[in-house]
N, C-alpha and C positions, 0 to 999 in steps of 0.2 A: 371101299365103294364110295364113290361121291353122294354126298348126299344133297336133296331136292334145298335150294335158297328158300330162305326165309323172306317171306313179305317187304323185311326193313331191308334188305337186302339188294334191294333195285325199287324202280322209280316204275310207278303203277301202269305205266305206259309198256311196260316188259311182262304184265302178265298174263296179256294176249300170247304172246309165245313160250312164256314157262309151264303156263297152265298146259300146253299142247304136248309136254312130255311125260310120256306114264311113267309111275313109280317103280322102277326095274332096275336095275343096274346100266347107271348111264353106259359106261362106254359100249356093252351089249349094244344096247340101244343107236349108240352113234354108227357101230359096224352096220347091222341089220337097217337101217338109215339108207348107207351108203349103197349098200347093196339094191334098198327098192328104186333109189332114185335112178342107178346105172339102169336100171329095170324097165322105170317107168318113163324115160326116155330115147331109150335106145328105138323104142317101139315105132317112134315118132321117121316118116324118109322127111327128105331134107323141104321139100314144098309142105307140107305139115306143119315144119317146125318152126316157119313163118307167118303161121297160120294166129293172126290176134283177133280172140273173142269180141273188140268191142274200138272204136274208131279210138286210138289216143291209149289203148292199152300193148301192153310188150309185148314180144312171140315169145315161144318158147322158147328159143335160142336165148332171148333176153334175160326172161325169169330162169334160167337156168344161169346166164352168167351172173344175174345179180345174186343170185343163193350163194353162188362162189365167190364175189368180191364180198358178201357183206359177212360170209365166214372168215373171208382174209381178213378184214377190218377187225370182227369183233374179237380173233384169235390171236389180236396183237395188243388190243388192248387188256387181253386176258393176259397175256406174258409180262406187258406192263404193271399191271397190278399187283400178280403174283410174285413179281420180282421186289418188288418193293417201290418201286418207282410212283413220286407221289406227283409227279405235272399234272396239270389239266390237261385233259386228250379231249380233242376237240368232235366234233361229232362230224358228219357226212351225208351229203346232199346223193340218194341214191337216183335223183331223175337227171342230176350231171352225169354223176358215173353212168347211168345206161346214154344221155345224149352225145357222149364222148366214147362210145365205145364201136367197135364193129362184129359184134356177137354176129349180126344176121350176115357175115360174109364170111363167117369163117364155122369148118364142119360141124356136126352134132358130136360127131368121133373127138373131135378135138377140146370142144367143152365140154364132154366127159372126163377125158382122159385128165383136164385140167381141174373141174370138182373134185375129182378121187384123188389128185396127190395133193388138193388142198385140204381133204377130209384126213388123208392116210396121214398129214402134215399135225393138222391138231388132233389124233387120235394119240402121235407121239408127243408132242408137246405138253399133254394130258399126264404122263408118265415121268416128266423132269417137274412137276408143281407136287410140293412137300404138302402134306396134309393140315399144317398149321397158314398156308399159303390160299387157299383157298375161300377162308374169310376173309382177308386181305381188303381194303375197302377203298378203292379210287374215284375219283371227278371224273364223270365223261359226258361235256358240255351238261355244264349246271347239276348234272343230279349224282349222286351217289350208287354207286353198285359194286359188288363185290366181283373179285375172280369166281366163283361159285355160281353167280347171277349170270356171268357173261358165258360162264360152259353151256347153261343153261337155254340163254338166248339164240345160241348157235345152233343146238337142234331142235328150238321150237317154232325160230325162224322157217327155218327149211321144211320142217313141220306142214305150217303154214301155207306156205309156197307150194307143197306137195298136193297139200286139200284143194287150194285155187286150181292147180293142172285137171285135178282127178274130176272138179265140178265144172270146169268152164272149156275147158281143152279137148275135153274126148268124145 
């Protein structure tokens, strides 16, 4: 079982979303994740999903593609790490990736379908990282964080993202 990072672990800016993951058996956790978000989106028709809380905030379309681009991001820098690979990995401007994107033209079905094989994507990933791999300690842009930090950040991210739907969305 993976166990929760330690504080030295990542850069205090990450424990806005590590704090957001209970102490359970992560990958449980990451399933049952996947599961509520298929859940808590599907609900949404397609006028809905366009629907932004607040002038200059995302739809849902958006916040659902960005859960998935920045799962893609941080489950590459986790493969980097855990592999051993010491570069600096640069960090990611998430208000380009959404200004450069066409979430709101393309289905709810379709960004679904694309979270779940990016989720089923690092559920397997999670299974090729050896147990000595997971302290592993990399650069990503200036600060330090482990593979263990970045599993971590990926579903407290989403987390996160989940509580903003559940509080501003419905």
């Amino acid at each position: 079982m993976l166990k929760r990072p330690g504080k030295d672990e990542y850069a205090p800016y990450y424990e806005t979303y590590i704090s957001k993951v209970p102490d359970e058996d992560y990958e449980v956790f990451l399933q049952r994740q996947l599961d509520e978000i298929l859940a808590l989106f599907v609900q949404f028709d397609n006028e809905k999903t366009l629907y932004r809380y607040a002038p200059g905030k995302w739809s849902l379309k958006e916040v659902l593609g960005h859960i998935t681009d920045t799962e893609r991001v941080m489950s590459y820098r986790m493969l980097r790490i855990a592999r051993g690979d010491s570069t600096v990995l640069p960090g990611f401007d998430q208000d380009v990736f959404i200004a450069n994107t066409s979430f709101d033209e393309v289905s709810i079905e379709v960004l679904l379908h694309d979270f779940k094989a990016v989720r089923q994507s690092t559920l397997t990933l999670l299974q090729t990282i050896a147990d000595s791999a997971w302290s592993r300690q990399g650069n990503v842009s200036t600060f330090d964080i482990t593979a263990r930090g970045l599993a971590y950040v990926i579903a407290g991210h989403a987390e996160h993202h989940v509580s903003i739907v559940q509080e501003r969305y419905l």
